[in-house]
C-alpha positions, 0 to 999 in steps of 0.5 A: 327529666329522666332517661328512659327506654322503649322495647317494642315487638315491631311484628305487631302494628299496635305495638308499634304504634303505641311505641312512637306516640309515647316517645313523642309524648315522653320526649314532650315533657323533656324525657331522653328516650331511647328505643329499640325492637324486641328482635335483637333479644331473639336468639334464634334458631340454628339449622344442621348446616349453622349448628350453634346461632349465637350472640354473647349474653351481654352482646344483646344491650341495644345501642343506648341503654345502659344503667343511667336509665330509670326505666323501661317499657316493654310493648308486646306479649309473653314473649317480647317481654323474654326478649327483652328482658335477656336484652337489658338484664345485664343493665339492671334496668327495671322494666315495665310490661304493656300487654298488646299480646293475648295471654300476658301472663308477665305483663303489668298493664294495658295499652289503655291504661297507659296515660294513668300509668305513665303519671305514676311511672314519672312520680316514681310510683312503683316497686320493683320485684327481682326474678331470678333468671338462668345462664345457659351454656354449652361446652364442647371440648371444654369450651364455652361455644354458646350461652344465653340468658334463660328467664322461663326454663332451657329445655333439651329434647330429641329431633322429631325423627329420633327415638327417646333420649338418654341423660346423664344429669348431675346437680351441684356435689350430689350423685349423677342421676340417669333419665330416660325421656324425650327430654328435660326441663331446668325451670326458673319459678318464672317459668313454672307456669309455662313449659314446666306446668304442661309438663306435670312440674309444680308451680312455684311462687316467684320468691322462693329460689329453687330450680326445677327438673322435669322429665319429658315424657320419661320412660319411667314412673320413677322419673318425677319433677325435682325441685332443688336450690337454685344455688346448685349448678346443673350439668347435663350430658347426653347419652345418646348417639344422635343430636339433640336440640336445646330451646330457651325460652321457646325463643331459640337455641343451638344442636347439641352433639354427643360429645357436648355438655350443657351447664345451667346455673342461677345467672348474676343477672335477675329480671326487674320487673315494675309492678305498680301495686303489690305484687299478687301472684295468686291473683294472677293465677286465678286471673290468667290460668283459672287456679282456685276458682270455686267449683260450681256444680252444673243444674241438669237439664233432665227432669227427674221424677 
């Protein structure tokens, strides 16, 4: 039988739950199961006084899961399924998302749906769809002093109590660009139905590899999302006087300081999701976000002569 890996958010009661009764069940049917909390896929957050909070992309794989893995299942909402994807992505492993959170935009299933699913996970019922994802990095005297793995979007923007930021931006060979804002969004296609989208950023299919650049909030009309090749690195320098703060996957990040440099580019690393029926993006926008529902005109409840 095969090896298979459970990641759960042990914040959350039902999920914690759910996670030991099917490894009792896996482990039943004579499944190797491993399991591991979502925590150690938390990047979290630095303070003035711990400018940089940081683990190596690949010092986040939870102790037994590797390759030889068929799969994993992932217990818990949008962000558990974040966390756990910058945990196992250098592993190639293909996840399955279980919904015990609210939205579940990126989950595949229910907690209720499990005993089916798990029948046709075991018979090798699923396809997997890849999503690109984002290496992240900062670079401070031409050294790499922080990185992480990025599936939604890496944001950078001013403290609460500092005035509107300047950026320097320079995507792959084409002319450095200056934005001023209270910040900017680099987007994955995953990621522009989240931060981007509240932003004024397009949303973009999940097949289609571009990037996306949004201005926060920008000092000026002429400053609008972009939408670009994914194969373009992207190199962001502040131009500004006091400290930023970078956030990734609204999980955690570092200060940037004046003198630093972010470097954004597509990671080698994609997000296997396990999908168990075709994959259906419109249908999960009208499902979760209301896009293209029919408009339906309200009767009023005057009466007219």
């Amino acid at each position: 039988m095969p090896k298979i890996g459970i990641i759960y958010n042990n914040i959350k009661p039902i999920a914690t739950r759910v996670a030991h009764e099917l490894k009792e069940q896996l482990a039943s049917l004579g499944c190797e199961v491993c399991m591991a909390t979502s925590f150690s896929g938390i990047l979290g957050y630095a303070r003035p006084e711990n400018p940089l909070c940081h683990t190596p992309v690949d010092g986040l794989v939870p102790p037994g899961f590797d390759e030889t893995m068929a799969f994993g299942i992932v217990l818990g909402g949008d962000g558990t399924v974040l966390a756990a994807f910058r945990q196992v992505a250098p592993c190639k492993l293909p996840l399955l998302a279980v919904n015990t959170g609210h939205m579940g935009f990126l989950t595949e299933s229910y907690v209720n749906q499990l005993p089916k699913v798990l029948e046709q996970l075991l018979e090798g019922n699923y396809r997997v769809e890849k999503r690109s994802m984002l290496t992240v990095r900062v670079c401070r005297n031409d050294e790499a002093v922080w990185e992480a793995l990025c599936l939604n979007e890496m944001v950078v923007h001013r403290e609460p109590l500092t005035s509107m930021c300047h950026f320097e931006i320079k995507i792959g060979q084409h002319a450095a660009v200056d934005i001023a804002a209270d910040g900017v969004i680099v987007s994955t296609p995953t990621g522009s139905t989240a931060y981007s989208l509240s932003a004024g950023g397009p949303v973009v299919t999940p097949d289609v590899p571009v990037l996306q650049l949004i201005p926060i909030c920008p000092h000026s009309l002429a400053s609008r999302a972009l939408v670009f090749s994914d194969s373009e690195p992207v190199k962001i320098f502040p131009a500004t006087p006091n400290p930023m703060i970078m956030v990734v996957d609204g999980n955690g990040g570092c200060y940037i300081l004046p003198e630093d440099r972010i470097e954004v580019e597509r990671s080698p690393y994609s997000a296997r999701f396990i999908r168990l029926q075709r994959p259906e993006f419109f249908r999960i926008l009208r499902e979760k976000l209301g896009w293209g529902l029919p408009h339906i005109a309200k009767p009023t409840s005057v009466e007219l002569p």
